[in-house]
C-alpha positions as CSV (number, residue, x, y, z in Angstrom):
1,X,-100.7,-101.6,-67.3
2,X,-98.0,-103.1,-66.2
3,X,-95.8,-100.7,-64.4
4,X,-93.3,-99.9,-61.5
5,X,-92.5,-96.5,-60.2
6,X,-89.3,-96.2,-58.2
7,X,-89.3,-93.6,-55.6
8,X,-85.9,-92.6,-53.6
9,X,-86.4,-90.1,-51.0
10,X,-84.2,-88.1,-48.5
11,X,-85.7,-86.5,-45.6
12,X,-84.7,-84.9,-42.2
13,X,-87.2,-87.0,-39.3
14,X,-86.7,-84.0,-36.9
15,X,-88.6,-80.3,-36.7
16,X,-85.4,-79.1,-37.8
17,X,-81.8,-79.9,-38.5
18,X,-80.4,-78.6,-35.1
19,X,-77.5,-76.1,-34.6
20,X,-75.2,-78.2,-37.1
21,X,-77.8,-77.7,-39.7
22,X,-78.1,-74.0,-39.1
23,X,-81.6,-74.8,-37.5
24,X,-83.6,-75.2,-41.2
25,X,-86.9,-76.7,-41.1
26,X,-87.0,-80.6,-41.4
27,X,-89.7,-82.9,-42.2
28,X,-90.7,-83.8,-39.0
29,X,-91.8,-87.3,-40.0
30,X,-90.9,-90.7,-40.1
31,X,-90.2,-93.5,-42.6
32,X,-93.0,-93.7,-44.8
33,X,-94.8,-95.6,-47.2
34,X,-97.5,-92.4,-48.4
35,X,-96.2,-90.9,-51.6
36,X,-98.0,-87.4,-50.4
37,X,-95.0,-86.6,-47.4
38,X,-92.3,-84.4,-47.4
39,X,-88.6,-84.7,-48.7
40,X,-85.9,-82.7,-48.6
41,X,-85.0,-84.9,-51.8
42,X,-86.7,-86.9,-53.8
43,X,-86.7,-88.9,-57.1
44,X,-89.5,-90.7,-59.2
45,X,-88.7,-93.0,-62.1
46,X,-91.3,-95.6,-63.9
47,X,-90.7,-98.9,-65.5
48,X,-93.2,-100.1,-68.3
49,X,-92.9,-104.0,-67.9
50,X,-94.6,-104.4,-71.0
51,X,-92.9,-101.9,-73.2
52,X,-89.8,-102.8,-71.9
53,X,-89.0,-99.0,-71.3
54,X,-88.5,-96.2,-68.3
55,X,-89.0,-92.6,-67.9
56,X,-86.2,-90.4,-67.8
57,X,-86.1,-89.5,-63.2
58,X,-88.1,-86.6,-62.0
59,X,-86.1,-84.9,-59.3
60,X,-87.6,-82.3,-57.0
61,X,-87.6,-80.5,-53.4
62,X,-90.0,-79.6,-51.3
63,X,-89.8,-75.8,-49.5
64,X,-86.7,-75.2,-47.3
65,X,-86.9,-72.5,-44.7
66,X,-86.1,-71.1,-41.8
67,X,-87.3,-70.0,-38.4
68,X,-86.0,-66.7,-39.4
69,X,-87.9,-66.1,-42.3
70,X,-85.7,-67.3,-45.0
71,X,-87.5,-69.4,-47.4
72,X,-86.9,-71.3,-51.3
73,X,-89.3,-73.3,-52.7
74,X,-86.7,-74.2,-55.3
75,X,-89.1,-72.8,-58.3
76,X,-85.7,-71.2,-60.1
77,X,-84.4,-73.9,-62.5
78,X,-80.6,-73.3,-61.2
79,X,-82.2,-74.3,-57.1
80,X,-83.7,-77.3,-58.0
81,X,-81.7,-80.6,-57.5
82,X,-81.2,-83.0,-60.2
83,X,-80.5,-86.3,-61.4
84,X,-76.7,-87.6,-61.1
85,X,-77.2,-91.4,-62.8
86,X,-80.5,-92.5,-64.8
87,X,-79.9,-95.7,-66.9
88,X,-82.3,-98.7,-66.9
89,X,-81.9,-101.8,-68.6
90,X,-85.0,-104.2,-69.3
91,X,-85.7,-107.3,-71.2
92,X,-88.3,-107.9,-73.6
93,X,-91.7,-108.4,-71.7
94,X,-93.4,-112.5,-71.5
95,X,-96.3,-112.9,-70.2
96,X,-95.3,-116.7,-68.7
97,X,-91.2,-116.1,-69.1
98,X,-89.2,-114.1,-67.0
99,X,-87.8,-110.6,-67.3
100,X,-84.9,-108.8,-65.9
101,X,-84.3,-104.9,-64.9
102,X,-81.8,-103.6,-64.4
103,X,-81.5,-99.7,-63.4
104,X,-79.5,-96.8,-61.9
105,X,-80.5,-93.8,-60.3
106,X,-79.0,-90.8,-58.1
107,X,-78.9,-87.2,-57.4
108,X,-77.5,-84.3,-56.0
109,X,-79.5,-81.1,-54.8
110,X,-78.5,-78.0,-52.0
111,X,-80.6,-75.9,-49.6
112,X,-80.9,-73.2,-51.3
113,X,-83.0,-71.1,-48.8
114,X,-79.9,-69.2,-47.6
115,X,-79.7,-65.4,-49.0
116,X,-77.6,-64.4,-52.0
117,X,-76.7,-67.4,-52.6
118,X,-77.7,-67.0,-56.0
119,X,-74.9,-64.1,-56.5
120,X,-72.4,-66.2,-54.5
121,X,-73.5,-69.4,-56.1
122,X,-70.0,-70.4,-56.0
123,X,-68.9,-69.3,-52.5
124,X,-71.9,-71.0,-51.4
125,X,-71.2,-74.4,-53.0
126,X,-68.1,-74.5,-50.8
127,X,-69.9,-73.6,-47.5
128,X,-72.9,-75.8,-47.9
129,X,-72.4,-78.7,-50.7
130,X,-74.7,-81.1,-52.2
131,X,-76.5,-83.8,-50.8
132,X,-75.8,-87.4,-52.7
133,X,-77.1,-90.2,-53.3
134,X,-77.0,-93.1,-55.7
135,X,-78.9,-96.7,-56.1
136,X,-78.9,-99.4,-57.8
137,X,-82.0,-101.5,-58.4
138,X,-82.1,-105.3,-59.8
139,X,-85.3,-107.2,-60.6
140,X,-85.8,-110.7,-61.6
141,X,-89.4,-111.2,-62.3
142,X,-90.5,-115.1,-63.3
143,X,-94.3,-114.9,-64.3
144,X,-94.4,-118.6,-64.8
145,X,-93.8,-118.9,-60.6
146,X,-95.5,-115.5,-60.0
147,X,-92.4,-114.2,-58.3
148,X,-90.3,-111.2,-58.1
149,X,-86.9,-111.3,-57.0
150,X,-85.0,-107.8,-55.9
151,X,-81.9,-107.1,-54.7
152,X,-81.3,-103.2,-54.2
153,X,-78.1,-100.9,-52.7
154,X,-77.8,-97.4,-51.7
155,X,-74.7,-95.3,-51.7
156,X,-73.8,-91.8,-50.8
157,X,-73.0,-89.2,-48.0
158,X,-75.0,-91.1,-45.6
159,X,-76.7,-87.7,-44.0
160,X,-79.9,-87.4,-43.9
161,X,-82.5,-90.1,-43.4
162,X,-83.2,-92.1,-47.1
163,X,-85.7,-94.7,-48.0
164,X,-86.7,-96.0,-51.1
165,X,-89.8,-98.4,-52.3
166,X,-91.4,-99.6,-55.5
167,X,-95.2,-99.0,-56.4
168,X,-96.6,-101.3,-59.0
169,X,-99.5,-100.2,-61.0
170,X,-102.4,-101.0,-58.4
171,X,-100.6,-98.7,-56.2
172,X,-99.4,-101.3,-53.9
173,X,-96.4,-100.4,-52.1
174,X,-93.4,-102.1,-51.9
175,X,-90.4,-101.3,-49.3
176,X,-86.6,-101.5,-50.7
177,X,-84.6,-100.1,-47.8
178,X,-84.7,-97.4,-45.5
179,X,-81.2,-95.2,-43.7
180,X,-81.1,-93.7,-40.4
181,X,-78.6,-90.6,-40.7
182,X,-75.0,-90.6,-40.0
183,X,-72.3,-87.4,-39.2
184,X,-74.0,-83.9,-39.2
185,X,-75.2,-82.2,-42.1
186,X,-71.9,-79.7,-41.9
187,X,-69.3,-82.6,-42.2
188,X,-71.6,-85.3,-43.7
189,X,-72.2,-83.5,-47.0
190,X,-69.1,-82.0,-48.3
191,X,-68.0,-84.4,-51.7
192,X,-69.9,-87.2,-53.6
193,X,-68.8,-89.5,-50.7
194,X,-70.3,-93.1,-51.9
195,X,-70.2,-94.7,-48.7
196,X,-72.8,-97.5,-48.5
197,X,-76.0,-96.4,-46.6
198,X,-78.9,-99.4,-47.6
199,X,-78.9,-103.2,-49.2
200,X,-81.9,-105.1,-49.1
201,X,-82.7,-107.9,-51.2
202,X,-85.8,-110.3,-51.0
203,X,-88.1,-112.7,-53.0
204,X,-92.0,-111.2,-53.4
205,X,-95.3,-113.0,-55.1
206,X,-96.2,-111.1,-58.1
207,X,-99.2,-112.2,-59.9
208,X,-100.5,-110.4,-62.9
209,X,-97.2,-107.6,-62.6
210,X,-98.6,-106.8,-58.9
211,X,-97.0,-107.0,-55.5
212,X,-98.9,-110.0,-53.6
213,X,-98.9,-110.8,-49.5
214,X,-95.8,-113.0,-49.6
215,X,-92.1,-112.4,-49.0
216,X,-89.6,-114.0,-48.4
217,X,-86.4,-111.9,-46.7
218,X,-82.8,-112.5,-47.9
219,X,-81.4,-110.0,-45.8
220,X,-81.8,-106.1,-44.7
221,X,-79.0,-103.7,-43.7
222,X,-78.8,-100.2,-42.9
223,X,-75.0,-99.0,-42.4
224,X,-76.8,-96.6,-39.6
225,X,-74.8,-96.7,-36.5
226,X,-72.4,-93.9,-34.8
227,X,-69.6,-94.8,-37.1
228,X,-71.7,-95.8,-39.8
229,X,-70.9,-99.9,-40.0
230,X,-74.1,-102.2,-40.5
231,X,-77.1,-102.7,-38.7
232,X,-79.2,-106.2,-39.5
233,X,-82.5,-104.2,-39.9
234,X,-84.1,-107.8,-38.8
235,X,-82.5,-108.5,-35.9
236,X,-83.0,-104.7,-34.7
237,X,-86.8,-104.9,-35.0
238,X,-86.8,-108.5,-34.0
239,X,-89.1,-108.9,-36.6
240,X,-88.8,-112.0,-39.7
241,X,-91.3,-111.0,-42.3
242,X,-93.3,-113.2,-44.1
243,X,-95.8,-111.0,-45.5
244,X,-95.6,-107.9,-47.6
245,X,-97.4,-105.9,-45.3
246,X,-94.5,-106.7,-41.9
247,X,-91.7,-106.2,-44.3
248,X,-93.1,-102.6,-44.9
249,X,-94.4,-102.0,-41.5
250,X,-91.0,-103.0,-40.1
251,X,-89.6,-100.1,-42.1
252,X,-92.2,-97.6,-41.2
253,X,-91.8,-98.6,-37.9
254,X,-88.1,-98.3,-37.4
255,X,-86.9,-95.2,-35.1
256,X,-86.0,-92.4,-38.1
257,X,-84.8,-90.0,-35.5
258,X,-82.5,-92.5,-33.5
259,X,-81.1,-92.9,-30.2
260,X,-79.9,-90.0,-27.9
261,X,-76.4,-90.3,-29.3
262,X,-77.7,-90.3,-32.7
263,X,-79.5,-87.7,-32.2
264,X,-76.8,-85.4,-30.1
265,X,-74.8,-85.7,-33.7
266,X,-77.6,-83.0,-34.7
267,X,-76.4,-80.6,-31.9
268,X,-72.7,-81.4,-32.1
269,X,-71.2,-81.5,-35.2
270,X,-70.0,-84.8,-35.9
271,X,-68.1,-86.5,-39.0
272,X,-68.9,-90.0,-39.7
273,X,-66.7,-92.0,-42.1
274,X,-68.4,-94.7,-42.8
275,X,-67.6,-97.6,-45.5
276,X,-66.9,-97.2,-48.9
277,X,-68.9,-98.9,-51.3
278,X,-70.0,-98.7,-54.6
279,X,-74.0,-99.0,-56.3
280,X,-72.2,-100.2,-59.2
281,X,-72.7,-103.7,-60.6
282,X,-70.1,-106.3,-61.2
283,X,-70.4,-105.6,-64.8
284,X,-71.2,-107.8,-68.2
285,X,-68.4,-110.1,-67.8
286,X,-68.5,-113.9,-66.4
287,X,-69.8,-113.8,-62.9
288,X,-73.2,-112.5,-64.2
289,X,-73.4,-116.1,-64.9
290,X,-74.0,-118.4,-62.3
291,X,-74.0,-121.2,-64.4
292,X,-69.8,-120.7,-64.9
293,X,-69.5,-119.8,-61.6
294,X,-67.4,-122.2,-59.5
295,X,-69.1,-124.7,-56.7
296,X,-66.3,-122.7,-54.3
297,X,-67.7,-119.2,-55.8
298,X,-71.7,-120.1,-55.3
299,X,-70.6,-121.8,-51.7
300,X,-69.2,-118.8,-50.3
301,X,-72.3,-116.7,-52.3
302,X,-74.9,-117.9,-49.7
303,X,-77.6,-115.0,-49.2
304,X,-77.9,-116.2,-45.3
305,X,-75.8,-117.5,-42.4
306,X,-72.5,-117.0,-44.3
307,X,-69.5,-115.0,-42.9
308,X,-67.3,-116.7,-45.5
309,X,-65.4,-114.3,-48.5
310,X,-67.4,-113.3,-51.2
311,X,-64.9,-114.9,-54.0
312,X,-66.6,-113.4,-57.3
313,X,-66.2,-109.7,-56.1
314,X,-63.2,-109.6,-54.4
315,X,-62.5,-105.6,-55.0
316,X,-65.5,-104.2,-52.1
317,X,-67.4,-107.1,-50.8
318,X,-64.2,-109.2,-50.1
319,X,-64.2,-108.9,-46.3
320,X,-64.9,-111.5,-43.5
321,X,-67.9,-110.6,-41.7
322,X,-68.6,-110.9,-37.9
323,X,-72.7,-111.2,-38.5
324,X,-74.7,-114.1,-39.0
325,X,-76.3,-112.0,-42.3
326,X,-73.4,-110.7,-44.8
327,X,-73.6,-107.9,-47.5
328,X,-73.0,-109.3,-50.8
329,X,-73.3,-108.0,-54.1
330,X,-76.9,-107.4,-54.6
331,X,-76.9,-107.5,-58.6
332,X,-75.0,-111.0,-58.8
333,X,-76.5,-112.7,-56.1
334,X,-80.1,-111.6,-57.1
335,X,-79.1,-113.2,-60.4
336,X,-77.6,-116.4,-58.1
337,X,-80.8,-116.6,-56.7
338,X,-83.0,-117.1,-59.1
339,X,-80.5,-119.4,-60.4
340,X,-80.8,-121.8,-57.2
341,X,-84.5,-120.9,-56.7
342,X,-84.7,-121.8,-60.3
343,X,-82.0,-125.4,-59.4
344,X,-84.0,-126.0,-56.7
345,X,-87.6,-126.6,-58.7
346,X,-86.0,-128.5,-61.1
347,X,-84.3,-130.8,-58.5
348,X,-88.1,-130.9,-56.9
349,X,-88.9,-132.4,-59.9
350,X,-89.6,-136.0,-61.0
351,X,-87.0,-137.0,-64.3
352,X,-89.0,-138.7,-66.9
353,X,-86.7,-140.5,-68.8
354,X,-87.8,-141.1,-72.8
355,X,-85.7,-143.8,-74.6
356,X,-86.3,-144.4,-78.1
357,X,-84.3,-148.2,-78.7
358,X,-84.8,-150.3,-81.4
359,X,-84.8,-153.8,-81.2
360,X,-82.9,-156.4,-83.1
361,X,-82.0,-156.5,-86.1
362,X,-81.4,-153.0,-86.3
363,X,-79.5,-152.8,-83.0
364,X,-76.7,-154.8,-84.0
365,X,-76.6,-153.2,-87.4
366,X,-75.4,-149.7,-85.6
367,X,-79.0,-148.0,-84.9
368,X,-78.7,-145.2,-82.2
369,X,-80.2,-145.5,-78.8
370,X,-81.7,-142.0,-77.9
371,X,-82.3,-141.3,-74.1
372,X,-84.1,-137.9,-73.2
373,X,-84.5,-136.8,-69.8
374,X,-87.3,-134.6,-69.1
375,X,-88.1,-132.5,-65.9
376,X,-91.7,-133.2,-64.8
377,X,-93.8,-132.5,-61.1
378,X,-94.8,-135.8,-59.1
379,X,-98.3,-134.8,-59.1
380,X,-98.4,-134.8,-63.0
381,X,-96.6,-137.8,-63.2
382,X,-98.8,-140.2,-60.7
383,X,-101.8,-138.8,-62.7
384,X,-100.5,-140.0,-66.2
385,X,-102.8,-142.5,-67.4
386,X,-103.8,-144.2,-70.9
387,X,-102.9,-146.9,-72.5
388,X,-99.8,-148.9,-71.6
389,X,-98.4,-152.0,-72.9
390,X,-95.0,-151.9,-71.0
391,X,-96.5,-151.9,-67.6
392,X,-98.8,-154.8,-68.9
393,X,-96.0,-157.0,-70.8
394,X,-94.6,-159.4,-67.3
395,X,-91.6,-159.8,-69.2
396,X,-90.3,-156.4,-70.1
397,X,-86.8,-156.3,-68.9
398,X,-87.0,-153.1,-66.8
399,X,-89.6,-154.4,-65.0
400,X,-86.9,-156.2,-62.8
401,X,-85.0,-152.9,-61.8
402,X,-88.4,-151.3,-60.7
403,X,-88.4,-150.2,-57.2
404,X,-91.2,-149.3,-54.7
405,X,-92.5,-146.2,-56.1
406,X,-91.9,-146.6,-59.4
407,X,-93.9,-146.5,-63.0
408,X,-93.0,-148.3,-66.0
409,X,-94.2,-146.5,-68.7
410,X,-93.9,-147.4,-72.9
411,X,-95.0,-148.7,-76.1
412,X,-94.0,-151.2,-78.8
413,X,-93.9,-150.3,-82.1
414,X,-95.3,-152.2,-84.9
415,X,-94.1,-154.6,-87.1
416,X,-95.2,-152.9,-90.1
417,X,-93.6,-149.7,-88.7
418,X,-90.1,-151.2,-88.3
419,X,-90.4,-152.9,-91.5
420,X,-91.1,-149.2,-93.1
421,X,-88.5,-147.5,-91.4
422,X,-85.9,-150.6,-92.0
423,X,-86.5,-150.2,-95.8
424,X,-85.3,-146.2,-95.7
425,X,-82.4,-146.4,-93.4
């Protein structure tokens, strides 16, 4: 099989939501990568690489309640929360080509553990509103390099804790991002507020459609402090992946419950107004192609150490950052960097250059000179061996523009062949 299951979760990290959450139950856990924990929230949806098709998200809560009794294990099909965006896009599957996904997914749910609330449904909606969120998830997968390139972005009220990861089909676990709370449940919630709460993006092996050891870290934010601005997940841990296994230990390992201010927004309620953002991509239009991009437009796209404006999407990642990591649109510059990764490996290579040139007469009757240039790995080409004339002929007149290094490669044709193809010009 070749699948991936995305799972989005939110989850309170304390025993309970404090006074400003009316002292319900929490989770009383931390990040996690098991699949078996509890969520206040939390959202399943499966890719089929091969069939180039998802499932439609599952949405579901585990049991609220309450020290006083009060309890809703959200079995009623008008408690249960459900999905708010669930599109995927995916090309056709190659076994040594690459493949692209594209997907959307979000959701909306309320405690409904309180008591009449299903009488006053609509009173209640006003006093305690939905909890939202909304990602967006963009995968470039290049079987020919055995790579997997993702570039993923969370939006939405900001309260409570959030994580999301990716499980391929060997049930290896992959980390996407993960949101320490912002605000107080009683502010935090009220509206769809889309303010941006994750954005991770990063490079993975991926042999035979499975997660591998290697990674290599683009960059990790978590808009996660008092006022909700960013937080370089990296330089908070002091960690620098490498390997599959740090990037998702440095997510477990992260504080969920957060400092003693953080943590005195549970007592006090607190309003946090964070950034607005969008999970939305830039959309089918020109900048999805880096190729027609501008040299000024990929420059000030770098996906580390730039603080520069991001040109191609002026409307919410236009700003001037103070940090040595940026937060650019994850979509596009997934997209741009496969397209340098891709630039790059090309530029590694050798260029073979083919020229098919025939000699006099037929040269100065007008024949055409064809020159081919064709991309091909040092190794391959030192190894080339066979037969040879043009390396063996001492007067060949390349052989004077040879420099150290270099191969002359090529054959003469026959008399008899030019003769033939003379007679059919």
């Amino acid at each position: 099989m070749s699948t991936l299951t995305l799972h989005v979760r939110s989850f309170h990290p304390l025993a309970n939501f404090g006074p400003s959450g009316l002292l319900f139950h929490g989770d009383n856990r931390g990040f996690s990568q098991s699949l078996s924990v509890t969520s206040r929230i939390r959202l399943r949806k499966t890719f089929d690489l091969a069939a180039a098709s998802a499932t439609p998200s599952v949405v579901a809560s585990d049991v609220s309640s309450h020290p006083f009794g009060m309890e809703q294990d959200y079995s009623a099909a008008n408690t249960r929360p459900h999905a708010t965006s669930d599109g995927a896009q995916i090309d056709a599957y190659r076994e040594d080509g690459d493949q692209g996904l594209q997907a959307m997914v979000g959701y909306t749910g309320q405690n409904f553990a309180m008591p009449f609330v299903q009488t006053f449904k609509g009173g209640y909606d006003a006093v305690v509103p939905g909890l939202d969120v909304t990602c967006s998830l963009h995968l470039e997968i290049d079987r020919d390099e055995e790579k997997l390139s993702f570039a993923f972005r969370m939006v939405g009220d900001g309260f409570t804790n959030a994580e999301a990861l990716l499980v391929d089909s060997a049930q290896n676990v992959l980390m996407l991002a993960t949101h320490r709370r912002i605000g107080s449940a009683l502010h935090q919630l009220r509206g769809d507020r889309r303010i941006v709460m994750a954005s991770s993006a990063a490079e993975v092996d991926f042999a035979q459609d499975r997660f591998g050891s290697g990674i290599d870290v683009h960059w990790c934010l978590d808009y996660a402090t008092v006022a909700g601005a960013q937080v370089d997940v990296l330089e908070e841990t002091g960690q620098d992946p490498s390997s599959v296994s740090a990037w998702n230990s440095m997510h477990t390992n992260r504080d969920a419950r957060g400092g003693f201010l953080r943590r005195s927004q549970d007592v006090v309620p607190t309003y946090a107004p964070g950034r607005a953002g969008s999970s939305m991509p830039c959309g089918p239009c020109a900048r999805w192609n880096p190729a027609r991009w501008s040299s000024a437009q990929r420059a000030t796209s770098s996906h580390k150490g730039s603080s520069s404006v991001d040109t191609h999407h002026p409307d919410h990642f236009g700003r001037r950052r103070r940090d040595r990591r940026r937060d650019p649109c994850g979509p596009c510059l997934s997209i741009l960097h496969a397209y340098r990764a891709d630039t790059e490996r090309r530029d590694a290579m050798l260029r073979s250059h083919l020229t098919l040139c025939v000699d006099e007469p037929l040269l100065s009757e007008g024949s055409t000179v064809i020159v081919a240039s064709i991309p091909i790995p040092e190794a391959e080409w030192r190894a080339l061996a066979g037969p040879n004339p043009a390396a063996e002929d001492e007067d060949n007149r390349k052989r004077p523009q040879l420099k150290e290094g270099d191969r002359l490669f090529g054959a003469y044709a026959l008399d008899a062949f030019m003769t033939f193809y003379q007679d059919r010009l």
